[in-house]
C-alpha positions in Angstrom: 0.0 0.0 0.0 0.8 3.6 -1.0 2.1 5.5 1.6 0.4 9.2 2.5 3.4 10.8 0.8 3.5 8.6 -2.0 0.0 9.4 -3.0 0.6 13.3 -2.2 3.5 13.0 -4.4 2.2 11.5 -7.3 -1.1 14.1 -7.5 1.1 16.6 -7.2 2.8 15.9 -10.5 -1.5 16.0 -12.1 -0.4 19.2 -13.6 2.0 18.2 -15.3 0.7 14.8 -17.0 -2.2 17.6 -17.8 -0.6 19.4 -19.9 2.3 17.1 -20.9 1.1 13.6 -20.6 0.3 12.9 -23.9 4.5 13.6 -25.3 5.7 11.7 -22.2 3.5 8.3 -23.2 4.5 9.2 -26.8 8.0 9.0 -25.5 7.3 6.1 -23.8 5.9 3.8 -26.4 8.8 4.8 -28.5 11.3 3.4 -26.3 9.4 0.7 -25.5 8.9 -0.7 -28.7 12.1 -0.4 -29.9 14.0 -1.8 -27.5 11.8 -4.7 -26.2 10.3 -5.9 -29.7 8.7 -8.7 -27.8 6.2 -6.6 -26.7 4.7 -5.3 -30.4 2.5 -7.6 -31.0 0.8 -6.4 -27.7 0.2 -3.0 -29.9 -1.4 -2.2 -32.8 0.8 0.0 -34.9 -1.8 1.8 -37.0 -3.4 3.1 -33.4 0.4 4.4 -32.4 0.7 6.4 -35.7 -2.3 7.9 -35.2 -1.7 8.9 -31.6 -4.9 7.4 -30.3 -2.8 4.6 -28.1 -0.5 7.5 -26.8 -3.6 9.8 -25.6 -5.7 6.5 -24.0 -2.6 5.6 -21.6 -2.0 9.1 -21.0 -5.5 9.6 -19.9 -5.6 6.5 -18.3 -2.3 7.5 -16.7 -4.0 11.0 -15.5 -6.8 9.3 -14.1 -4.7 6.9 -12.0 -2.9 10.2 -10.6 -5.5 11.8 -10.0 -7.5 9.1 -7.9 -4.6 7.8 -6.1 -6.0 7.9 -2.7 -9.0 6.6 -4.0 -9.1 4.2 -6.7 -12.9 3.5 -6.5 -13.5 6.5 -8.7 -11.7 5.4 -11.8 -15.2 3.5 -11.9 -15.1 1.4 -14.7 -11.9 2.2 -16.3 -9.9 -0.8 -14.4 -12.5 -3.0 -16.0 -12.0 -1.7 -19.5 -8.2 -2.5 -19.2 -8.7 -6.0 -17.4 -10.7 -7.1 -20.1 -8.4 -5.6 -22.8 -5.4 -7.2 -21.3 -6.6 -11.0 -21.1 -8.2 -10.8 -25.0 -4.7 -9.8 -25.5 -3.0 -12.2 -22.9 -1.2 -9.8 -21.6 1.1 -11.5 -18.7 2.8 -10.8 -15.3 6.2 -10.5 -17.5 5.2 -7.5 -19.8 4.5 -5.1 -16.1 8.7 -4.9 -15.4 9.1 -3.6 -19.4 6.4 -1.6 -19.1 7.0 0.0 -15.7 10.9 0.7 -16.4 10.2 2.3 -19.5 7.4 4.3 -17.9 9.8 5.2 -15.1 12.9 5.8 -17.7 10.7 8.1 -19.8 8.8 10.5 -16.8 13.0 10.8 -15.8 13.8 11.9 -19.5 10.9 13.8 -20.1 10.2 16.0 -17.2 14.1 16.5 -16.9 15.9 16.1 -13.4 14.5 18.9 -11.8 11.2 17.7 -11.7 11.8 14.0 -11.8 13.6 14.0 -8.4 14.6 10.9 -6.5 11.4 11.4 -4.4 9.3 11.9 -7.4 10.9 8.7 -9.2 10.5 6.8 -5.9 6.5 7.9 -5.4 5.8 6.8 -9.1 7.3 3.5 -9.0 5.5 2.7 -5.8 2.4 3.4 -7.7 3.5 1.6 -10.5 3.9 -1.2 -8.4 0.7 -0.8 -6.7 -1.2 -0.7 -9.8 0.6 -3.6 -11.5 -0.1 -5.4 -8.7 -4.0 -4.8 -9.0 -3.8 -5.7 -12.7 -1.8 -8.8 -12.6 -4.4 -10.1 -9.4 -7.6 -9.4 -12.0 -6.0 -10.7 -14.8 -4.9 -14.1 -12.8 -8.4 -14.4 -11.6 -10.0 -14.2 -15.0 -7.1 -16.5 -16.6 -8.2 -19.5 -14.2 -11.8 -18.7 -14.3 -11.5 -19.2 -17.9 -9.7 -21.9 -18.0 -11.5 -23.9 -15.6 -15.2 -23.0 -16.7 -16.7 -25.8 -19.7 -15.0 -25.2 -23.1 -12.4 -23.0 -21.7 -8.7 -22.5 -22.0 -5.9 -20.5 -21.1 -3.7 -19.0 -24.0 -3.8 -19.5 -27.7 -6.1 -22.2 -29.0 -6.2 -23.4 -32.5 -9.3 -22.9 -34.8 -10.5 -23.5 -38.3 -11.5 -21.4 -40.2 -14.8 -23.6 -41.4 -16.8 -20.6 -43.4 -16.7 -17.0 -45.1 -19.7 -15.3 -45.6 -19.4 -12.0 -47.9 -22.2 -9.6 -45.4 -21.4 -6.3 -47.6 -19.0 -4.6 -50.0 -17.0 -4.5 -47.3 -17.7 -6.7 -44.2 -17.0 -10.4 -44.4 -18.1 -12.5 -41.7 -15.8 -15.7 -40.4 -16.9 -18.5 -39.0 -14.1 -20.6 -36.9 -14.5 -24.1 -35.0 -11.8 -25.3 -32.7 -9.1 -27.7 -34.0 -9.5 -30.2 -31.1 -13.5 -30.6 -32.1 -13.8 -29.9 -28.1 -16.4 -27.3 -26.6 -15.6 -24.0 -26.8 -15.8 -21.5 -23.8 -19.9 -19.8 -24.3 -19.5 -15.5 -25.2 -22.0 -12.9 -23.4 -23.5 -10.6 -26.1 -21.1 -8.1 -26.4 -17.7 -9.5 -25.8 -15.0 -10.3 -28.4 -11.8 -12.4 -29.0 -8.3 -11.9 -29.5 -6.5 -13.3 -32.2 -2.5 -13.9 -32.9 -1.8 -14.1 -36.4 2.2 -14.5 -38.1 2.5 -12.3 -41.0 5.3 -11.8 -42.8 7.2 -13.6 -40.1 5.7 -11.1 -37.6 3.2 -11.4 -34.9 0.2 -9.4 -34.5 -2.9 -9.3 -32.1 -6.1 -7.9 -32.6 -9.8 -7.9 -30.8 -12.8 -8.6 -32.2 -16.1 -8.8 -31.6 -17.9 -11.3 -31.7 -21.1 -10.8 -34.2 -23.2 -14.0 -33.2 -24.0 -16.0 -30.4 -22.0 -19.0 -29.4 -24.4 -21.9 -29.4 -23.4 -23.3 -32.2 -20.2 -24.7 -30.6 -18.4 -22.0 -33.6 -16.8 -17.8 -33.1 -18.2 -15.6 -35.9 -16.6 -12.1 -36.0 -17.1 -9.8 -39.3 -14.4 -7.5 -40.3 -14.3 -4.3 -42.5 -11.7 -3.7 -44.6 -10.0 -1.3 -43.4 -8.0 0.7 -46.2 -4.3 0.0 -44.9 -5.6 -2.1 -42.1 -2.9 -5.1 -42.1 -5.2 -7.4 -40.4 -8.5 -6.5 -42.3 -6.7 -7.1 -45.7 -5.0 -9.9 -44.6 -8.3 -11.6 -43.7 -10.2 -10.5 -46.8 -7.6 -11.3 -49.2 -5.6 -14.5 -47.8 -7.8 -16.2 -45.1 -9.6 -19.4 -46.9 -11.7 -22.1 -45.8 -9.7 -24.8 -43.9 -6.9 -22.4 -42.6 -5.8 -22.3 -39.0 -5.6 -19.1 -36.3 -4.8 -19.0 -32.6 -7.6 -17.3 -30.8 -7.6 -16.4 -26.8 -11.0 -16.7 -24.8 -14.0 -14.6 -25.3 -13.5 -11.2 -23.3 -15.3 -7.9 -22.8 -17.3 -6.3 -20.3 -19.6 -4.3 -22.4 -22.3 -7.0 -22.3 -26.0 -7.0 -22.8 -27.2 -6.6 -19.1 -30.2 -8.4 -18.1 -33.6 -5.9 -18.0 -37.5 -5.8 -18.7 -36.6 -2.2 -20.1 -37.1 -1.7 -23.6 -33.5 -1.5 -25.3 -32.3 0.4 -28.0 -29.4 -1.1 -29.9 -27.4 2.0 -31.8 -25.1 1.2 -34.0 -22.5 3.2 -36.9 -20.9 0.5 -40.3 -18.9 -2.0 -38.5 -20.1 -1.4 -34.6 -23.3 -3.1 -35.5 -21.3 -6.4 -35.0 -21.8 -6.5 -31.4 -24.9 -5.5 -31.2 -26.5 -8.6 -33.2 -25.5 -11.3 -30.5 -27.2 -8.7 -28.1 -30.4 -8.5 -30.4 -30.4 -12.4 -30.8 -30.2 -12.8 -26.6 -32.9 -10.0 -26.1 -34.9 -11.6 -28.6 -35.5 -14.7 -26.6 -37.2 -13.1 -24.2 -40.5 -10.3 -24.1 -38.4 -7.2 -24.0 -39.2 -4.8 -26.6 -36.5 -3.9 -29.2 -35.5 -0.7 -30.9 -32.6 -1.7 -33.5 -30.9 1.6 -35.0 -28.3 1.0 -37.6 -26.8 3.6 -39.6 -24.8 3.3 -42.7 -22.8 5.0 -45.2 -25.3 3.4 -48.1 -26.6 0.6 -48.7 -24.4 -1.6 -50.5 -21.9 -1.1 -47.4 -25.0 -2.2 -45.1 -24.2 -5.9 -43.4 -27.2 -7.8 -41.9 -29.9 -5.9 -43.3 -31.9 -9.3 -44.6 -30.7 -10.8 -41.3 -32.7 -8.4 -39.5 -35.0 -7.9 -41.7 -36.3 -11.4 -41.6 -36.1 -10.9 -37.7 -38.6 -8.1 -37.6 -41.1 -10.4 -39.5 -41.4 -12.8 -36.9 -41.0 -11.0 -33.6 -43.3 -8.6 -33.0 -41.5 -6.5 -30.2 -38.8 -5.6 -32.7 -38.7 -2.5 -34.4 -35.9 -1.6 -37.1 -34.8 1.7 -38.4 -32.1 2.0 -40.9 -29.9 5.6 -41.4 -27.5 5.7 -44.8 -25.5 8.9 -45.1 -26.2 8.7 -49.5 -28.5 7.5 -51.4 -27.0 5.1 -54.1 -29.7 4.6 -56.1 -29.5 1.3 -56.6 -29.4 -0.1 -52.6 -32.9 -0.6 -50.9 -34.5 2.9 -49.7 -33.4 3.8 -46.0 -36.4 5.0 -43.5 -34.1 8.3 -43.8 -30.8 9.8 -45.4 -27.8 12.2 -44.3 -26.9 11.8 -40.5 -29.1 10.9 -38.2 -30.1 13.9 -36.0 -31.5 14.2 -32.4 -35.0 15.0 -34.3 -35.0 11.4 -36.1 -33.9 9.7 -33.3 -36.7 11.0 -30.9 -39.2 10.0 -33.5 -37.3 6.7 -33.5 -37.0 5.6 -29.7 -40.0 5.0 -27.5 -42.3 7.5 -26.0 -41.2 6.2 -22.8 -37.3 7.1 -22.3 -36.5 5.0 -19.6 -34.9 2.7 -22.0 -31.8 0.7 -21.7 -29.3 1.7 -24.8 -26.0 0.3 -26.7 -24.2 2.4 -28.9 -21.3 1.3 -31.0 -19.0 3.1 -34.0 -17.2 5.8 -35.1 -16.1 8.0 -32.4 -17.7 11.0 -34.0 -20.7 9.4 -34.6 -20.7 8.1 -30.6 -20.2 11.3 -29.3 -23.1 12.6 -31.3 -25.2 10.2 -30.2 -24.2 10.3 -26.8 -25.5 13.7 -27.1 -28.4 12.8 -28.5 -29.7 10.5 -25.8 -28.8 13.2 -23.1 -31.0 16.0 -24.7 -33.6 13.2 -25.1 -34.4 12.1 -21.8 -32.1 9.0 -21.9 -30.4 8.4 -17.9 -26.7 8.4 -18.2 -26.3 5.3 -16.7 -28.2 3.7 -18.9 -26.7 5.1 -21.8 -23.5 2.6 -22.5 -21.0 2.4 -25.0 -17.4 0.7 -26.0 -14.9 1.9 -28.5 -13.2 -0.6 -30.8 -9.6 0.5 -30.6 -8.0 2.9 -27.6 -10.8 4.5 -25.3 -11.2 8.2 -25.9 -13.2 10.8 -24.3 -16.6 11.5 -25.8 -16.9 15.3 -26.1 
């Protein structure tokens, strides 16, 4: 435990990660992943050229500063990273690289006037403290998923048994495990990690999963992504009968159990969550509101899908948003972006509604707004990003 002048330490050096956080993580990640190049395929590259990666840990990092002295307040946060860190198996051997090259760079970055013995002592402690948390968690989940039916700790091989072309640009994948054994059950919601050697190199990614489990088979549907080195890989080179590693289902944005009406949001590729959570909500009375917007049509996945759902369950009601018309795609209910005035005609009367939103971050933190002006409680409001969390402002 942190002692009292630890924690007054560290929050006093809040300032500072305020209004230079962002350069010292930047700083950070660049010594990191060049000098321990076991640790890459831990990253995705494309999200440390665009600086999102570098501003989630620094936030993440300001928020841990800030709440020293009382963690409870970084609320769900913690979870976000637990759950990030198993679908990526991150291990009790990655927290010494990380936390000497944290240390290293708040030393090289703030400069020895600031970065005093007492300062590099206080931060280390914290370091330790939080590893400490992280590691515990992560063990916890690592046993509980190996131990519950169809489980397994690690890397587990699959087939890849079916491709399913959804849109121009989504493809669905449908993978079995190699063993023919059970595999662990998802909640609606989560995703799974995958380890892939390309080019001799290997990568990880997340992804969610866009069907329920009880088929004994992991669906996810991907976007190409134009320079995505995953996304093309899959879409070009990943055939029928090829084998992946995958690590356990993981998440903790999950469909949570309610008689309120729920309103499933959802921007191109982030309505692959949401279907597992319309299937599981399905099976039960609750009514429905499914909201997906699109660029156009020809770029719309699961529209028949849903389609042929709202035909034979009454409590489901479908809306569909495309940005253009193509001319050539079935109509939309609407076109352009879909503003707080459409979406009040579009949710119940009644706002006391539970509701999922999912896609691009300007799109989230539009309708994020949108739910607030409407009537929608905050805490029922509940979103995840894809890549590196960011604030919605």
């Amino acid at each position: 435990m942190l002692s009292a002048q630890d924690r007054a330490i560290v929050k006093s050096t809040v300032p500072l990660l305020e209004s230079g956080g962002e350069a010292l993580i930047t700083h950070f990640y660049r010594m990191m992943l060049s000098e321990y190049p076991e640790v890459r395929p831990l990253f995705n590259q494309a999200h440390q050229a665009s600086g999102d990666q570098p501003r989630a840990l620094a936030n993440g990092v300001l928020m841990y500063a800030r709440h020293i002295d009382q963690l409870d307040q970084l609320g769900d946060l913690v979870a976000k990273i637990i759950n990030k860190h198993v679908a990526l198996q991150i291990l009790p051997e990655h927290y010494p690289i990380v936390g000497s090259c944290l240390l290293r760079a708040i030393c090289e970055v703030l400069g020895s006037e600031i970065a005093t013995p007492e300062v590099m002592s206080a931060w280390g402690a914290a370091y330790g403290q939080l590893a400490d948390i992280l590691i515990g968690a992560e063990g916890a989940i690592y046993d509980e998923k190996a131990q519950a039916v169809g489980g397994w700790r690690g890397a587990r091989g699959f087939t890849l048994v079916k491709r399913v072309e959804e849109s121009s640009e989504i493809v669905s994948f449908y993978f079995a495990p190699v063993d023919n054994g059970p595999i662990l059950s998802a909640e609606p919601g989560q995703y799974i990690g995958m380890k892939l050697l390309l080019d001799g190199e290997e990568v990880r990614r997340n992804y969610s999963l866009s069907a329920r489990t009880d088929a004994g088979q992991y669906r996810i549907s991907v976007k190409r992504e134009a320079g995505g080195r995953v996304s093309n890989y899959l879409h070009d080179q990943l055939q029928v009968g090829a084998t992946i590693d995958l690590f356990p289902p993981s998440g903790e944005f999950t469909l949570v159990a309610s008689d309120k009406p729920l309103v499933l949001i959802s921007g191109g590729v982030g309505i692959t969550p949401t279907l597992p959570m319309l299937e599981a909500a399905l099976a039960t009375e609750r009514p429905v509101h499914f909201i997906h917007c699109a660029r156009n049509g020809a770029v719309h996945a699961f529209r028949d899908w849903v389609d042929a759902l709202a035909e034979r369950h009454p409590q489901l009601t479908r809306f569909y948003c495309y940005a253009e018309d193509d001319g050539v795609s079935p109509a939309a209910d609407t076109f352009g972006l879909l503003s707080q005035e459409q979406l009040a005609a579009w949710l119940p009367e009644q706002r006391d509604v539970d509701a999922y939103f999912l896609g691009p971050k300007g799109f989230m933190t539009a309708i994020k707004r949108h739910l607030k002006a409407l009537g929608v409680p905050e805490q029922q409001s509940r979103y995840e990003f894809f890549g590196p969390a960011a604030a919605l402002e």
